[in-house]
C-alpha positions as CSV (number, residue, x, y, z in Angstrom):
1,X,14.9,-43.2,-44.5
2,X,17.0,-40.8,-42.7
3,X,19.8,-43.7,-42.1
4,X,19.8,-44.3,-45.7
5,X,20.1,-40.4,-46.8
6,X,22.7,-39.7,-44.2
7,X,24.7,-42.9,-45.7
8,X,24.1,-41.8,-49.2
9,X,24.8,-38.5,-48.0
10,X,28.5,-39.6,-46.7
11,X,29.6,-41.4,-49.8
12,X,28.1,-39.2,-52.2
13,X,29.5,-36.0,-52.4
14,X,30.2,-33.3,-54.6
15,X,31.5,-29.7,-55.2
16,X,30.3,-27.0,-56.7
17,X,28.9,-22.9,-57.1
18,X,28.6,-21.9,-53.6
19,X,25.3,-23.1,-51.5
20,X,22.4,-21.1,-51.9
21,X,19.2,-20.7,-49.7
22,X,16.7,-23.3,-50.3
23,X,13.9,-21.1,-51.2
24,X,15.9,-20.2,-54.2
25,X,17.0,-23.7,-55.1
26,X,14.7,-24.5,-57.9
27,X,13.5,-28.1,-59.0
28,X,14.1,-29.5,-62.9
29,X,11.1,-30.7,-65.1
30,X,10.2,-33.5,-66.5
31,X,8.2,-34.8,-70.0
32,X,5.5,-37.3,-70.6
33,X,7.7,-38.2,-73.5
34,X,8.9,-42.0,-74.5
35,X,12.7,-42.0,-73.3
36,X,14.5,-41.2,-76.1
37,X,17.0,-43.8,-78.0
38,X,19.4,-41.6,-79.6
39,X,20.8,-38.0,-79.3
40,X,19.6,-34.9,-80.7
41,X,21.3,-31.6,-81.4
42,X,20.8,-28.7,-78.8
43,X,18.9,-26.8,-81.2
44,X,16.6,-29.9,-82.1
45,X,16.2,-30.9,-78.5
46,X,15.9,-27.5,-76.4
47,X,14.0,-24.5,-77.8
48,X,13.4,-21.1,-76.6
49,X,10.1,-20.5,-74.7
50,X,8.0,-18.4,-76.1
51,X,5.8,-18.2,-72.3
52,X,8.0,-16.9,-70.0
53,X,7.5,-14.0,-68.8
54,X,9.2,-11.0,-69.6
55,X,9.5,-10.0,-65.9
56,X,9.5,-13.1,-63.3
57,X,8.4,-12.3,-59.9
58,X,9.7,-14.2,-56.9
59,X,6.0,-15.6,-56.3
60,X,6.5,-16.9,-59.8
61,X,9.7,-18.1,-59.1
62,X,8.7,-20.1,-56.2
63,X,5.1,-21.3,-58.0
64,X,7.2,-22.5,-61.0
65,X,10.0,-24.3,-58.5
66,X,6.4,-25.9,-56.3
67,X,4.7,-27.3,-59.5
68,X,8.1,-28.6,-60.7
69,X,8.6,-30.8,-58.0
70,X,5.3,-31.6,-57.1
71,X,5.2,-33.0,-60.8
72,X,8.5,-34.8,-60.4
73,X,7.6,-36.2,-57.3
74,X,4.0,-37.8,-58.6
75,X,6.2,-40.1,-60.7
76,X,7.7,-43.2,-58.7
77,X,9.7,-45.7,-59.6
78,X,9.6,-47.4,-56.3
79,X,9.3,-51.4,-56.5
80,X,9.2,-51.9,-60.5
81,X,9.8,-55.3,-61.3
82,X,11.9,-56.0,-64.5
83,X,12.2,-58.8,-66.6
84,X,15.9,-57.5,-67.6
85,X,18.6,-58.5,-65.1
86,X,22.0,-59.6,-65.6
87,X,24.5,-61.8,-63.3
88,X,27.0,-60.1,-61.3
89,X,30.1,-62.5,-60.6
90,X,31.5,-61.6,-57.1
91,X,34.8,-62.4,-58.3
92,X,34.5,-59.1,-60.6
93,X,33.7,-57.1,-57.7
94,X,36.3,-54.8,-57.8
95,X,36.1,-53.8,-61.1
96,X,32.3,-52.6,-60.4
97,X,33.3,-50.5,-57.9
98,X,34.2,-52.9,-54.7
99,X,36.8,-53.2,-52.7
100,X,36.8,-56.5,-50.4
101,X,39.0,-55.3,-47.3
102,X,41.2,-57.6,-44.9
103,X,40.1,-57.9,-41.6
104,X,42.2,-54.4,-40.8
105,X,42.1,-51.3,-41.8
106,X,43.3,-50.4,-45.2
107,X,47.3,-49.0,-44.9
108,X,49.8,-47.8,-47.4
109,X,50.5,-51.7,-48.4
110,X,47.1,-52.1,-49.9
111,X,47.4,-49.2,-52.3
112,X,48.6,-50.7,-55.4
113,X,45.8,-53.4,-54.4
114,X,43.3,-50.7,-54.9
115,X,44.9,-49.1,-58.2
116,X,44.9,-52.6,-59.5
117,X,41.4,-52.8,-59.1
118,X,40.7,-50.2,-61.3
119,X,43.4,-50.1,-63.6
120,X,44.9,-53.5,-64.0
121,X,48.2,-54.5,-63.1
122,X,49.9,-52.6,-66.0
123,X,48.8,-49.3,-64.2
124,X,52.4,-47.4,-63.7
125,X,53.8,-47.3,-60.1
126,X,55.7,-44.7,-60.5
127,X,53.2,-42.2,-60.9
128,X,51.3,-43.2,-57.4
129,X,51.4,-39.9,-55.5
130,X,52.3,-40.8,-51.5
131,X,51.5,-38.5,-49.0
132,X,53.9,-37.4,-45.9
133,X,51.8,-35.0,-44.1
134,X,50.4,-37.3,-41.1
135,X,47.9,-34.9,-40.3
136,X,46.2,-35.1,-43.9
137,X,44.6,-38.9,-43.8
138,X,45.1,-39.4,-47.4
139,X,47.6,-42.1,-47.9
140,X,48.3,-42.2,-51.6
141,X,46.3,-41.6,-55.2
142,X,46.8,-42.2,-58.2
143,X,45.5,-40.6,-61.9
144,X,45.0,-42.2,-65.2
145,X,42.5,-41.1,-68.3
146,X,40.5,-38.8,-66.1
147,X,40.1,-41.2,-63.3
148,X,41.5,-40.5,-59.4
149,X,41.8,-42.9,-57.1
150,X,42.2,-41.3,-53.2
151,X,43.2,-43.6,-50.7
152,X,43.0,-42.9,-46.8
153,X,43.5,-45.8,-43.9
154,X,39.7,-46.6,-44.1
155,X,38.4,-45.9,-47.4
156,X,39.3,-44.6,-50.4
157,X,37.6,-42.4,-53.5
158,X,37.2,-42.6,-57.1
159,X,36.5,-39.4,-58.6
160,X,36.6,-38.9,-62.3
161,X,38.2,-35.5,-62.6
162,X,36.7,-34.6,-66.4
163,X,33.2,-34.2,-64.8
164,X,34.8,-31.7,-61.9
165,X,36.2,-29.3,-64.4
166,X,32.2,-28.9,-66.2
167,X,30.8,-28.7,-62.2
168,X,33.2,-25.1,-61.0
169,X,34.5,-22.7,-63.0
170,X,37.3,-20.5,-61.0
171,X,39.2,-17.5,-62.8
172,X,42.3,-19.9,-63.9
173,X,40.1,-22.7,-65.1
174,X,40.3,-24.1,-68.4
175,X,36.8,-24.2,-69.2
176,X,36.6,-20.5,-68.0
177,X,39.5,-19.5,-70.7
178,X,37.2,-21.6,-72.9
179,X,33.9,-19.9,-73.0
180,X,35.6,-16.3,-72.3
181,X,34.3,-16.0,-68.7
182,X,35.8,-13.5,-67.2
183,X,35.3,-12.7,-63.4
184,X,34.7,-8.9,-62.5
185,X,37.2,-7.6,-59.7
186,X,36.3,-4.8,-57.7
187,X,38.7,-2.6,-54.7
188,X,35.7,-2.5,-52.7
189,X,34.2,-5.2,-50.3
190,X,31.3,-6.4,-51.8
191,X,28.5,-6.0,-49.9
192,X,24.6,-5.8,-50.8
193,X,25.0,-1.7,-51.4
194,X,27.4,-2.5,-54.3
195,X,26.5,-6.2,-55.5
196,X,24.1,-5.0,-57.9
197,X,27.0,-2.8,-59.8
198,X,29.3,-5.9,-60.1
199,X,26.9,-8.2,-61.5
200,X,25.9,-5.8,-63.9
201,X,29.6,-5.4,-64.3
202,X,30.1,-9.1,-64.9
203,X,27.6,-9.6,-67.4
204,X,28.5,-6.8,-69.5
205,X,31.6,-8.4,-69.8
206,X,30.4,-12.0,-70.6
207,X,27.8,-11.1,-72.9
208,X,29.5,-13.8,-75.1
209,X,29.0,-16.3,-72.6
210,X,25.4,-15.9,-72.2
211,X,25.3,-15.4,-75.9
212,X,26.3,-19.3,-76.3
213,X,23.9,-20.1,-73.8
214,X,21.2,-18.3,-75.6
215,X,21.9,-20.1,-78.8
216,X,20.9,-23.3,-77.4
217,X,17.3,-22.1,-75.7
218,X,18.2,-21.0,-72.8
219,X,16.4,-18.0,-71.5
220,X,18.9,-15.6,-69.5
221,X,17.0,-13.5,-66.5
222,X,18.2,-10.9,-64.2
223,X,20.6,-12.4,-61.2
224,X,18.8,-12.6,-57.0
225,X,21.2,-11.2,-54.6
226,X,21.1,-13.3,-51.3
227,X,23.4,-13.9,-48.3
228,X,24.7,-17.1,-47.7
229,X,25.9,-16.2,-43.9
230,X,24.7,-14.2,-41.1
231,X,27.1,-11.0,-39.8
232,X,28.9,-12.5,-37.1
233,X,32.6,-11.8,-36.0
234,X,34.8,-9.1,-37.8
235,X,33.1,-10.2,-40.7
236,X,30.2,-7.4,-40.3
237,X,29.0,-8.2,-44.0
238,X,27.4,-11.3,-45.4
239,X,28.8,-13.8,-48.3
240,X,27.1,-12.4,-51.0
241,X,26.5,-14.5,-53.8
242,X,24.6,-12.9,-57.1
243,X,23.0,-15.8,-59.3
244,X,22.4,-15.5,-63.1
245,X,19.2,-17.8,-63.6
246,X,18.1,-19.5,-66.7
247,X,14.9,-20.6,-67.4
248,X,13.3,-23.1,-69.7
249,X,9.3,-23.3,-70.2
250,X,9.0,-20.7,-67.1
251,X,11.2,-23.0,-64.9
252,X,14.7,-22.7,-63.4
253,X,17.1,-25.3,-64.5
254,X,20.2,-23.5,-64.7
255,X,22.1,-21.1,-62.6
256,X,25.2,-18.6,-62.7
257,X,27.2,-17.7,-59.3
258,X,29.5,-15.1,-58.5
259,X,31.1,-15.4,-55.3
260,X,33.8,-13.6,-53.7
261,X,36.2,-14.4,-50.9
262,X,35.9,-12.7,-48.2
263,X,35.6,-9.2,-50.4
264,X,38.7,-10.1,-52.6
265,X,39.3,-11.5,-56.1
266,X,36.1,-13.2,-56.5
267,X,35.5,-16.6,-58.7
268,X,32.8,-17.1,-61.4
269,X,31.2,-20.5,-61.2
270,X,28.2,-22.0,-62.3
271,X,26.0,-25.3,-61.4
272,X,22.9,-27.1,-63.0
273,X,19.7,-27.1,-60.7
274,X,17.7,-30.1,-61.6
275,X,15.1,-32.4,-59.6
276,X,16.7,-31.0,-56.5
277,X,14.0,-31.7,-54.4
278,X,13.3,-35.6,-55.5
279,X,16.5,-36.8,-53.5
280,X,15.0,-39.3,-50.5
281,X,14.1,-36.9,-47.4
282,X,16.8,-34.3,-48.3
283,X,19.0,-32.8,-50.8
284,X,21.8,-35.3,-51.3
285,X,24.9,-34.7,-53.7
286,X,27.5,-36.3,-55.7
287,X,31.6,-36.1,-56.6
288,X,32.8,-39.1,-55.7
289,X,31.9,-42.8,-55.0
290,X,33.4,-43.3,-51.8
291,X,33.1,-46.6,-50.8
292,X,33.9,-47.0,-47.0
293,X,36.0,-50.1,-46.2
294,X,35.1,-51.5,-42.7
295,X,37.2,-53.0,-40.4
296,X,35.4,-56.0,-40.3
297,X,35.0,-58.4,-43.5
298,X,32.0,-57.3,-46.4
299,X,30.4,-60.7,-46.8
300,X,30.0,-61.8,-50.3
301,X,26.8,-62.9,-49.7
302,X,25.6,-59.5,-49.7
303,X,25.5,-58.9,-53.3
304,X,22.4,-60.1,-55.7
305,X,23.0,-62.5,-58.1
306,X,20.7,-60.6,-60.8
307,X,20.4,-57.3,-61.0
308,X,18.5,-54.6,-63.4
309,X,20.0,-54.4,-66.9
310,X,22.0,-50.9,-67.4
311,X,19.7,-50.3,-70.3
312,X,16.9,-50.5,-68.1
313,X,18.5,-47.9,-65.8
314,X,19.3,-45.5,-68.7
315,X,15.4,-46.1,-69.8
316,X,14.3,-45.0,-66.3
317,X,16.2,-41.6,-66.1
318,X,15.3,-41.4,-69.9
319,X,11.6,-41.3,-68.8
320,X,11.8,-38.2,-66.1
321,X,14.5,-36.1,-68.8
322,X,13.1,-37.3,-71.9
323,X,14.5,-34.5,-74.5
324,X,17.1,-32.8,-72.2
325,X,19.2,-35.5,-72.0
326,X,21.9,-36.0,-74.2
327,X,23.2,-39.4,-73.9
328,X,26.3,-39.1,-76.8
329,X,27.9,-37.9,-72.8
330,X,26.2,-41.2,-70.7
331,X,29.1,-42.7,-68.4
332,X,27.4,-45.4,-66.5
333,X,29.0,-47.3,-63.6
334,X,27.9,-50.2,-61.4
335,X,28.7,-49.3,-57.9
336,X,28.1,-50.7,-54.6
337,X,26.7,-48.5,-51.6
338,X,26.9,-50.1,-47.9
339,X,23.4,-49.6,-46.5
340,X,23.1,-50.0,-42.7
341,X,19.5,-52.0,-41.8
342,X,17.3,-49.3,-39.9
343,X,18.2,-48.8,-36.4
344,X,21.8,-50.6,-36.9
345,X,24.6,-48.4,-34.7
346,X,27.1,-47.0,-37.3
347,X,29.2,-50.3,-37.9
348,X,29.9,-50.8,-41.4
349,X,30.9,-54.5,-41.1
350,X,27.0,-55.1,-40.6
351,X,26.6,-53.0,-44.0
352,X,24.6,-55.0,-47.0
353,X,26.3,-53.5,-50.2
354,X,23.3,-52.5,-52.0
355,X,24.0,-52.0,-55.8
356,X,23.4,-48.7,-58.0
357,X,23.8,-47.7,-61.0
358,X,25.3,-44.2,-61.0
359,X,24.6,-42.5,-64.7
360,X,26.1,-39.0,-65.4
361,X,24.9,-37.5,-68.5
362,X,25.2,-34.3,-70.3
363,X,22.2,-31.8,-70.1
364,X,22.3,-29.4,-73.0
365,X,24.6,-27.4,-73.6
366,X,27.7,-28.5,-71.7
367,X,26.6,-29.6,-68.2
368,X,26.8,-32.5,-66.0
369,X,23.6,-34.0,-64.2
370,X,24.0,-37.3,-62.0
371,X,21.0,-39.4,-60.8
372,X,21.3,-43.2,-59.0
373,X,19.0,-45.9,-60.2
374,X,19.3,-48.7,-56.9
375,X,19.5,-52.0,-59.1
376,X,17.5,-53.9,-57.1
377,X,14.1,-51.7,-56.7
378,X,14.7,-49.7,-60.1
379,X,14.4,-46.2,-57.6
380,X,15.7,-43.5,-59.1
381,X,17.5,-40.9,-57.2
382,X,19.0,-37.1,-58.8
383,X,21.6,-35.1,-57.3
384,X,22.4,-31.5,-58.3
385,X,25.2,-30.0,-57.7
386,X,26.0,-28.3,-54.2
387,X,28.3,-26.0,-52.2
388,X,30.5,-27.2,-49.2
């Protein structure tokens, strides 16, 4: 299990509000609803609670976070057998999300194989960006319709680069310019003395922010102040970062961070906290699909002819969001993970590339959520977003 997190852990990756403490990381919620078939409105499909409480305590907090996961956690999806599959030609692999290398590591030559891949061969070659730096390892990448392709000598990266944009919101971002967030700036280092000022700064002057959130049920509470680093160094005073919380039905499930840098100009970003807790043994993440190519050969023999239906995946996820998900925002990809067998040393030519579906999904009102169904076992697996 801890093999499989650290792997998932490697290829899965993504960036967001800055880390904060686990004890304030708070789990999502689910519904013992049927999975729902078509999308709602925000208004039709969250509500505001009428039994939260006007003050939350940080017991509460933590109660609320414990019986959230605790409920998320009695549901498993481990070994369901479906009826659905579908057949999976290995000569489409690439354009599900594998790459089958040469027996060498993948150079500069094999870029426009990659691109192909993914874009067919009337992608434009003009617009492949190379890199000259030798001490950055990334080779080349290329950008079409939302979609970046990174390419280093032993992997490369496809990130879709709409979904980064609704994951961190920094004083010069679109999005921020969008929904009149603006960050507060202060002349003095921000420290826990002051931090309390500033938020109360900063939300004075996005009460229109938090009015749109408002309008679709959310419930906006007061902000925790917490330290994201010990003292150490010249540095006497801590990271600070002050988080906005929003609650729905008494539990956490969305949050608000302001973090400076290093006491200057700080940014305002914000991140979804959903099921963080239901992730394997740990609390995994995801940006990209990076799908490592090994020196040796992938054998073709490692993928399953039949695998579960993409509708069935959708139903699955469906069934622990039930009203919170909006699907008119479902992107769903096929991709292939390379699983080392337990105890295997880290070789990925002995890799089995185990199939996933990776859905992201809106989650009222404008947010991003990610969870992997493996298509072989129907497992479901959510990621929230995360600091680096």
């Amino acid at each position: 299990m801890k093999k499989f997190t650290a792997i998932l852990s490697a290829v899965l990756m993504l960036t967001a509000c800055a880390e904060t403490p686990k004890d304030l990381k708070s789990s999502g919620q689910e519904k013992e609803s049927s999975p729902r078939t078509e999308s709602t409105s925000a208004a039709e499909s969250i509500t505001p609670s009428e039994d939260v409480p006007e003050n939350i305590s940080p017991a509460q907090l933590k109660a609320a976070d414990n019986e959230a996961a605790a409920r998320i956690k009695s549901r498993s999806y481990d070994n369901i057998k479906f009826a659905e599959t579908f057949t999976v030609n290995a000569a489409e692999a690439p354009e599900l999300g594998v790459y089958e290398a040469e027996k060498k590591p993948v150079f500069e030559q094999d870029a426009e194989k990659i691109i192909a891949a993914y874009f067919g061969d009337g992608f434009d070659r003009s617009k492949i960006q190379k890199n000259g730096d030798p001490n950055n390892p990334e080779i080349a990448a290329y950008e079409q319709n939302g979609l970046r392709i990174m390419i280093t000598p032993t992997s490369f990266c496809i990130q879709n680069t709409a979904m980064q944009k609704h994951r961190t919101f920094s004083s010069g971002d679109e999005l921020v310019q969008q929904y009149e967030v603006t960050p507060a700036f202060s002349d003095e280092k921000l420290t826990f003395g002051n931090a309390e000022a500033e938020v109360g700064k900063l939300a004075d002057m996005n009460k229109s922010f938090f009015d749109k959130l408002a309008a679709c049920g959310y419930d906006y509470r007061p902000f925790t102040v917490t330290a994201l680093n010990s003292p150490s160094g010249d540095s006497p005073e801590p990271t600070v970062v002050m988080l906005y919380n929003e609650y729905f039905k008494g539990i956490p499930v969305f949050n608000m961070c302001y973090t400076p840098d290093s006491g200057e100009t700080p940014d305002f970003n914000y991140s979804l906290i959903s099921c963080n807790d239901v992730v394997f043994a740990g609390r995994d993440s995801i940006d990209s699909i990076l799908v490592n190519v090994p020196y040796g050969e992938v054998r073709q023999t490692s993928k399953p002819d039949s695998i579960l239906s993409p509708d069935k995946a959708v139903e699955l996820v469906s069934k622990a969001l039930a009203e919170y998900l909006d699907l008119t925002a479902l992107r769903l990809d096929l991709v292939y993970v390379p699983i080392l067998p337990d105890g295997a040393a880290e070789d990925n030519s002995k890799a089995a590339l185990t199939p996933y579906w990776l859905l992201s999904f809106g989650l009222k009102p404008f947010c991003e959520q990610y969870a992997l169904v493996n298509a072989q076992t129907g497992q479901v697996t959510y990621f929230e977003p995360k600091g680096v």
